[in-house]
C-alpha positions as CSV (number, residue, x, y, z in Angstrom):
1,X,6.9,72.4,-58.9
2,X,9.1,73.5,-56.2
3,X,9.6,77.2,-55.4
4,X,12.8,79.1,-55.8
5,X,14.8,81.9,-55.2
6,X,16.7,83.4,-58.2
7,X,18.3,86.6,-59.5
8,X,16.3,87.4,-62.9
9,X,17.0,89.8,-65.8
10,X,13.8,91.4,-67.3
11,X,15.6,93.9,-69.0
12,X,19.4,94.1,-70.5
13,X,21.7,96.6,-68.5
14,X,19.3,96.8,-65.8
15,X,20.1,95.2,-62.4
16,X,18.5,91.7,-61.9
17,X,15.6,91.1,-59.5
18,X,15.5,88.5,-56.8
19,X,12.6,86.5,-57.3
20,X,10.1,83.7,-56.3
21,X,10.5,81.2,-59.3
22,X,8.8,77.3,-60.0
23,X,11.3,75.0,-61.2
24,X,9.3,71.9,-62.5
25,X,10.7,68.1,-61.2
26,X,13.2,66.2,-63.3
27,X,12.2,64.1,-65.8
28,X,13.8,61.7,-68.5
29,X,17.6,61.7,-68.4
30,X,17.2,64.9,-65.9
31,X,18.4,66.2,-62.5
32,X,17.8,68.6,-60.3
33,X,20.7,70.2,-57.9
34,X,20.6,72.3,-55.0
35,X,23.5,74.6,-55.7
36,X,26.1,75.7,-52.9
37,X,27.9,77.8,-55.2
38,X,27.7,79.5,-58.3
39,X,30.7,81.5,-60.2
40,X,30.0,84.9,-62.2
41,X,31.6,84.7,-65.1
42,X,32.1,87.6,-67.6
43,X,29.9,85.6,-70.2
44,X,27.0,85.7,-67.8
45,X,27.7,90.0,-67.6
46,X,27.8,90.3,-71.4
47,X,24.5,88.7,-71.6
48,X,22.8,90.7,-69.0
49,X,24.1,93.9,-70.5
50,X,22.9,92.9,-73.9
51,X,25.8,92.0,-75.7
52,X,24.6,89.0,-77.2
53,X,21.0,89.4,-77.5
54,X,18.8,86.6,-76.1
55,X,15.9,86.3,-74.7
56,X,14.1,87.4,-71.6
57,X,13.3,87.6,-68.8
58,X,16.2,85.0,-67.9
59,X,18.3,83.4,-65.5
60,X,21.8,83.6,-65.6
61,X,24.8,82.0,-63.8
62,X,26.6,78.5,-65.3
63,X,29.9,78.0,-63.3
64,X,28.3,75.4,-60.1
65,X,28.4,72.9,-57.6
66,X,25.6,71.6,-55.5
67,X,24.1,68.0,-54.5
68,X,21.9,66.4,-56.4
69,X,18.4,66.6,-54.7
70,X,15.8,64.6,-57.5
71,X,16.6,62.7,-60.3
72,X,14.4,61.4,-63.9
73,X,13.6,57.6,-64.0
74,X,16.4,57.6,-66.7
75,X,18.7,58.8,-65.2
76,X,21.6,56.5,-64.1
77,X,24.9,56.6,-62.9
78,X,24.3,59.1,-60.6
79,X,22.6,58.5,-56.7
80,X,20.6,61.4,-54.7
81,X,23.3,63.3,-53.1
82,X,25.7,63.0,-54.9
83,X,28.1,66.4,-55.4
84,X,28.6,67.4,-58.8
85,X,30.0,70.3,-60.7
86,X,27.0,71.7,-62.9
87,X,28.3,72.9,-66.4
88,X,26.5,74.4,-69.8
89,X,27.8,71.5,-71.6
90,X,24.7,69.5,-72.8
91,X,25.5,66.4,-74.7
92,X,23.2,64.4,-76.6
93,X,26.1,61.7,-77.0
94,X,25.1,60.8,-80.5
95,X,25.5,63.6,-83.1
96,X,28.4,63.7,-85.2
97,X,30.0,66.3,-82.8
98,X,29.6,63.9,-79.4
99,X,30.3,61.1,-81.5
100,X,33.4,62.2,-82.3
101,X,34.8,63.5,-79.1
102,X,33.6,67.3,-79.3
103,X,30.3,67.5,-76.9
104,X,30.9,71.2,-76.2
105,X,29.7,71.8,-80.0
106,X,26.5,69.2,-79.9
107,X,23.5,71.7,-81.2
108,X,20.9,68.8,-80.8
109,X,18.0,70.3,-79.8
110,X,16.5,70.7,-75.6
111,X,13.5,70.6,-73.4
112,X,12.2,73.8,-72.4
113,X,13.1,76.1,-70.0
114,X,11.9,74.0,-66.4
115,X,11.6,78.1,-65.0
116,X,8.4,79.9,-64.4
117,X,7.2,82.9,-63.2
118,X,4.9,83.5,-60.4
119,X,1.9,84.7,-63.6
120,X,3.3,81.0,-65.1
121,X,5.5,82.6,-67.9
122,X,8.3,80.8,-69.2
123,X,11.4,82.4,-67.7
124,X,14.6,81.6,-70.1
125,X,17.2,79.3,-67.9
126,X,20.4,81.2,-69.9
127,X,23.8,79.2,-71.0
128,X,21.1,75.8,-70.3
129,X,21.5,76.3,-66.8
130,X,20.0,79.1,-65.2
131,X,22.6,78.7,-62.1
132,X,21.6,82.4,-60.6
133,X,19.4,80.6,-58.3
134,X,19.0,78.4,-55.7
135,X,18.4,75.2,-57.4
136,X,18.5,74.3,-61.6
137,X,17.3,71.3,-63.2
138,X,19.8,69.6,-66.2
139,X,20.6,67.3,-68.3
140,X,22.7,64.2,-66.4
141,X,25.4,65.0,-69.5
142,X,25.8,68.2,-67.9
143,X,27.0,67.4,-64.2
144,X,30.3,65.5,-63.2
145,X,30.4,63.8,-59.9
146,X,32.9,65.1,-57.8
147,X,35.8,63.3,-55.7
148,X,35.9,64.1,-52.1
149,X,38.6,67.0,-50.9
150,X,37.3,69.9,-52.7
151,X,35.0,72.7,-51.5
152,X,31.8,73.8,-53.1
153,X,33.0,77.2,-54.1
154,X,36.3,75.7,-55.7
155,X,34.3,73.2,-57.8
156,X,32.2,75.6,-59.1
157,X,35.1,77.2,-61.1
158,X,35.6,74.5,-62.8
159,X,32.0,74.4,-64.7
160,X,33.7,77.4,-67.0
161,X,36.5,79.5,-65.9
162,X,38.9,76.7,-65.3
163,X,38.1,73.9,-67.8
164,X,37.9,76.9,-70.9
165,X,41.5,78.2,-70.1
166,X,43.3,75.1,-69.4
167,X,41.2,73.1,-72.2
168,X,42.4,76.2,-74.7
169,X,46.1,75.1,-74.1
170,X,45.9,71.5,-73.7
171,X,43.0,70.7,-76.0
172,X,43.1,73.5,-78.9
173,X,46.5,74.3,-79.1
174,X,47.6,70.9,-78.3
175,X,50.8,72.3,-76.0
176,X,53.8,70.2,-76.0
177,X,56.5,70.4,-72.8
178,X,59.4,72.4,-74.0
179,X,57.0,75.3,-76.0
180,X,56.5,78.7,-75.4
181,X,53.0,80.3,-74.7
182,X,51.8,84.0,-74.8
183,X,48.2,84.4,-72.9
184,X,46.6,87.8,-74.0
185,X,44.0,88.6,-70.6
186,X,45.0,87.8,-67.1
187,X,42.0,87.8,-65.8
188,X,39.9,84.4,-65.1
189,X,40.2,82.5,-68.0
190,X,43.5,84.2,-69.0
191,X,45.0,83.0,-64.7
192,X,43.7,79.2,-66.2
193,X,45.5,79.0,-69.7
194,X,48.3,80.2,-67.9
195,X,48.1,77.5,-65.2
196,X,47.2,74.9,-68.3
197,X,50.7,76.2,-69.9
198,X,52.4,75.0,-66.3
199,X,51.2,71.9,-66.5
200,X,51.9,71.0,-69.9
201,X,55.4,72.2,-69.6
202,X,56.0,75.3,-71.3
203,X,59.1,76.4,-71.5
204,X,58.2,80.1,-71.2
205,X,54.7,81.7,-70.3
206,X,54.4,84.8,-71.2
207,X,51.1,86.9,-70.0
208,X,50.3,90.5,-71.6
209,X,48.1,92.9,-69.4
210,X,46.8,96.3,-69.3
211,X,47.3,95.8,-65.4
212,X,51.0,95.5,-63.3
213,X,48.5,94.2,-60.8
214,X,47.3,91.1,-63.2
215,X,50.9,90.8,-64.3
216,X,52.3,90.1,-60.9
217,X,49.2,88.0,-60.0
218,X,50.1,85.8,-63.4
219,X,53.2,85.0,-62.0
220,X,51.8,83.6,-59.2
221,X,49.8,81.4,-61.3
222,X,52.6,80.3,-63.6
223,X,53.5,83.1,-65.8
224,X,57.4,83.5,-66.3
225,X,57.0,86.7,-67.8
226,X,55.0,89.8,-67.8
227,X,54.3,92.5,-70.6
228,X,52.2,95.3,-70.0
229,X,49.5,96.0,-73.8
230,X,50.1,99.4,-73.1
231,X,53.4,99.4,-74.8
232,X,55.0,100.7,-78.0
233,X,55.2,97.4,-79.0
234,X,54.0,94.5,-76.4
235,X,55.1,91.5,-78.8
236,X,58.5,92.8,-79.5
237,X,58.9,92.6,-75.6
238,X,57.6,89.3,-75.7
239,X,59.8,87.6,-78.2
240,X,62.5,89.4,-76.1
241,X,61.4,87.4,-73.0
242,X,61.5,84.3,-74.7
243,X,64.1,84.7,-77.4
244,X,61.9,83.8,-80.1
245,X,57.8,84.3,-80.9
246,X,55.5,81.9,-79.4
247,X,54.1,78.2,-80.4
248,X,50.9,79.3,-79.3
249,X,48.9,82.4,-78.3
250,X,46.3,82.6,-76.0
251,X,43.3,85.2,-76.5
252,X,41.0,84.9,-73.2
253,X,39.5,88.8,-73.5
254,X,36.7,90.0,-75.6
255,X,38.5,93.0,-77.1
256,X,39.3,93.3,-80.6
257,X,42.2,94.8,-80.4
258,X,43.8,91.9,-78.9
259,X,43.0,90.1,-81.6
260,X,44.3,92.3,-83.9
261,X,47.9,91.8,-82.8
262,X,48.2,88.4,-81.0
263,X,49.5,87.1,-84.9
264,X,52.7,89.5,-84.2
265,X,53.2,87.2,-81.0
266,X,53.7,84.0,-82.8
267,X,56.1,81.9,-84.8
268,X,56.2,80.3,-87.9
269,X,54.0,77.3,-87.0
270,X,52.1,79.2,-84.3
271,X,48.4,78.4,-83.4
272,X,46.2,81.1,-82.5
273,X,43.1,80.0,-80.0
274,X,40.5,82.2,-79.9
275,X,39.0,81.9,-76.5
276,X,37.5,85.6,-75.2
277,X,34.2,86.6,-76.6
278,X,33.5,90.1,-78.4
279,X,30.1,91.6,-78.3
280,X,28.4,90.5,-81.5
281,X,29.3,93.1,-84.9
282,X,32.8,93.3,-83.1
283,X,35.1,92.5,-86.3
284,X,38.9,92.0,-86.1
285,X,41.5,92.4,-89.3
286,X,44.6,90.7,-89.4
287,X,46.8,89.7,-92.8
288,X,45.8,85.9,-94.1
289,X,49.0,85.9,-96.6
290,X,51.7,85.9,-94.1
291,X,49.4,83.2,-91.7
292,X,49.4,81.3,-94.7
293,X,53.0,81.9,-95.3
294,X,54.7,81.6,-91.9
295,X,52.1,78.1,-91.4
296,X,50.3,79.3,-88.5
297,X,47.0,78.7,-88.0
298,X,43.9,80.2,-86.3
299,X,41.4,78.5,-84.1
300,X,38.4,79.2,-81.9
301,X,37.8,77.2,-78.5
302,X,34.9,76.8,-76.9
303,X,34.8,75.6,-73.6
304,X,38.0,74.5,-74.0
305,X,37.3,71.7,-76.1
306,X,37.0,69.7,-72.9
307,X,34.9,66.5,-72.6
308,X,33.9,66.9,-69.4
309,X,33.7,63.4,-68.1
310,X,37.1,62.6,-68.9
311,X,38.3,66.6,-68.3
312,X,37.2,67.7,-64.9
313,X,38.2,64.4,-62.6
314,X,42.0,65.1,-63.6
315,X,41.7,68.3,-62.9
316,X,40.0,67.6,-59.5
317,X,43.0,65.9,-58.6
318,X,45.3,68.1,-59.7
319,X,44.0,70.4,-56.7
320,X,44.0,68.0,-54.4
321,X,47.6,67.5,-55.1
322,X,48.6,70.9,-54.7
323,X,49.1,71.4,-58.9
324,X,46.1,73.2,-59.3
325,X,45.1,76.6,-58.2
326,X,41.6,77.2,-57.5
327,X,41.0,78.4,-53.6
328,X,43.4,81.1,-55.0
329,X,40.5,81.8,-57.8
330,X,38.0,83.2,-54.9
331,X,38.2,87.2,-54.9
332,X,35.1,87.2,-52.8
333,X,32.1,85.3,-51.7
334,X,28.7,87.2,-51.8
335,X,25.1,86.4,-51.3
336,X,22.4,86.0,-53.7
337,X,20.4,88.7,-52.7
338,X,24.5,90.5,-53.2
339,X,24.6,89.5,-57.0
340,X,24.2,93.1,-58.3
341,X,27.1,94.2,-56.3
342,X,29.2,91.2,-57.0
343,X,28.7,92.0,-60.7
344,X,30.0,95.6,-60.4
345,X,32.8,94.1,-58.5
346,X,33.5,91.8,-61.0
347,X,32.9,93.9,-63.9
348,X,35.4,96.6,-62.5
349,X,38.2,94.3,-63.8
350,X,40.0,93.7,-60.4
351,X,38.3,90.2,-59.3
352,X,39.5,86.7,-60.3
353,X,36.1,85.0,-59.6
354,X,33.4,86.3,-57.1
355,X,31.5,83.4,-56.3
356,X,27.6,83.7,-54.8
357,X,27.6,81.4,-52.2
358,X,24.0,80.1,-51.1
359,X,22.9,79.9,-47.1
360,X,26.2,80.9,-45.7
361,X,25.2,83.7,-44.2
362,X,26.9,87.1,-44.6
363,X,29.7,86.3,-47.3
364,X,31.4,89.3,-49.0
């Protein structure tokens, strides 16, 4: 057992606690990593506030990069400091879902949580990492060793924030060059699909906001056009931007109004991906006959539909070419024993990505 410092949530919408935690060794097909960075991620506030239930007390946090600092006897592939992205992505690699190319749905089951308390209770390591701390144990399907050339903190976005958006345009909506996007959220994940759009060469990439702030930041990202939600009609001013409705709309918020509208947005033979989360009981209603008539379809996204292995390298060198925007992803780097406030920061819908960055001294 090896004694660690992590951020723990004992009870839903009350701040976390730093504690003294055990983390057992590896073992099997396991490693552990000592984590430089860790993203928060609006999935990782949801479930502290409740929003999806779970259970508790847990450990929250799955956008990282570390080294790796133990390894299983099975493990292979993989050599003691290695650095390596750490993602929620566990992959049996034989289920029907790995087996045919969708890891990010595998349901086979896991070891226990390797987190105990300081009375030896099982503490829940959340989204099967457990990342709000200062070192995690995983699965080796998990992790993806990274090229040289990119910092910690960069490589952590790409465990979630980065490989979701891009994955939703690339992967689930299968963009073609010459296309034209509309990305509903310009926050993270919504900065990400619109950056996905870019590369895959969309004609027009349109992002819709409740924010001119997030508008004019989209632009920087990729974005060709900006729409503010808040008007009369926010898709008529779309389809003006592009002189027709889109190929494929991108939903990266949790909100269900945005779902009830993105269909306005699109074209006949338009794809709807579902990326942003609602709270659990959130329904949406939109009209199935015209979908059905107009050929458009409707599909959720998980992770971006990314197989991480194959995903994350090409991505990796995207940034290091210059193609890639992640450095510009940082709103602000905080410490552990910070995590509360970088929450409320995060939470008060202004950051891009705060990232907790561990034994770097005074960070925010």
């Amino acid at each position: 057992m090896t004694a660690i410092k992590a951020a723990v949530c004992r009870a839903f919408g009350a701040p976390l606690t730093i504690e003294t935690l055990e983390l057992r060794a590896p073992t099997g097909r396991e490693v552990e990593v000592t984590l430089d960075a860790v993203a928060i991620c609006h999935s990782d506030i949801s479930y502290a506030m409740g929003g999806w239930g779970g259970d508790l007390p847990a450990v929250y946090g799955h956008e990282a990069a570390g080294r790796i600092s133990a390894m299983g006897p099975e493990v292979a592939g993989l050599t003691l400091g290695d650095p390596v992205v750490v993602t929620l992505i566990r992959a049996c690699g034989t289920c029907a879902f790995c087996a045919t190319g969708r890891p990010v749905l595998c349901n086979t089951p896991h070891a226990p949580s390797p987190l105990s308390d300081a009375s030896g209770n099982s503490v829940s390591q959340a989204m099967a990492c457990g990342a709000f701390a200062e070192r995690v144990v995983v699965e080796a399907s998990q992790v993806v060793r990274l090229q040289s050339g990119i910092s910690m903190d960069a490589a952590s976005l790409l465990a979630c924030g980065v490989i979701t958006g891009i994955g939703a345009v690339v992967n689930a909506a299968g963009l073609r060059a010459g296309q034209d996007v509309v990305v509903i959220g310009a926050g993270g994940v919504g900065l990400n699909a619109i950056q996905g759009a870019r590369i895959a060469g969309a004609r027009r990439i349109v992002a819709v906001d409740m924010s001119p702030g997030k508008l004019a930041m989209a632009r920087d990202f990729g974005a060709t056009d900006g729409v503010l939600a808040t008007a009369e009609k926010p898709w008529r001013e779309a389809e003006n931007a592009m002189g027709r409705k889109a190929d494929a709309v991108i939903v990266t918020v949790g909100v269900p109004a945005a779902y009830n509208t993105a269909p306005k947005y699109m074209a006949n033979g338009g794809r709807l991906v579902m990326v942003g989360m609602t709270h659990t009981g959130d329904v949406a209603q939109y009209d199935p006959a015209m979908m059905a008539a107009c050929g458009q379809a409707s599909v959720g996204s998980k992770m971006g539909d990314v197989v991480i292995q194959r995903d994350i390298p090409w991505m990796v060198d995207l940034y290091r070419q210059g193609r890639l925007k992640l450095d510009e992803l940082v709103s602000g780097r905080w410490r552990l024993d910070q995590i509360n406030e970088a929450m409320a920061d995060t939470r008060a819908g202004g950051a891009r990505r705060n990232v907790i960055v561990f034994n770097k001294g005074s960070m925010s």
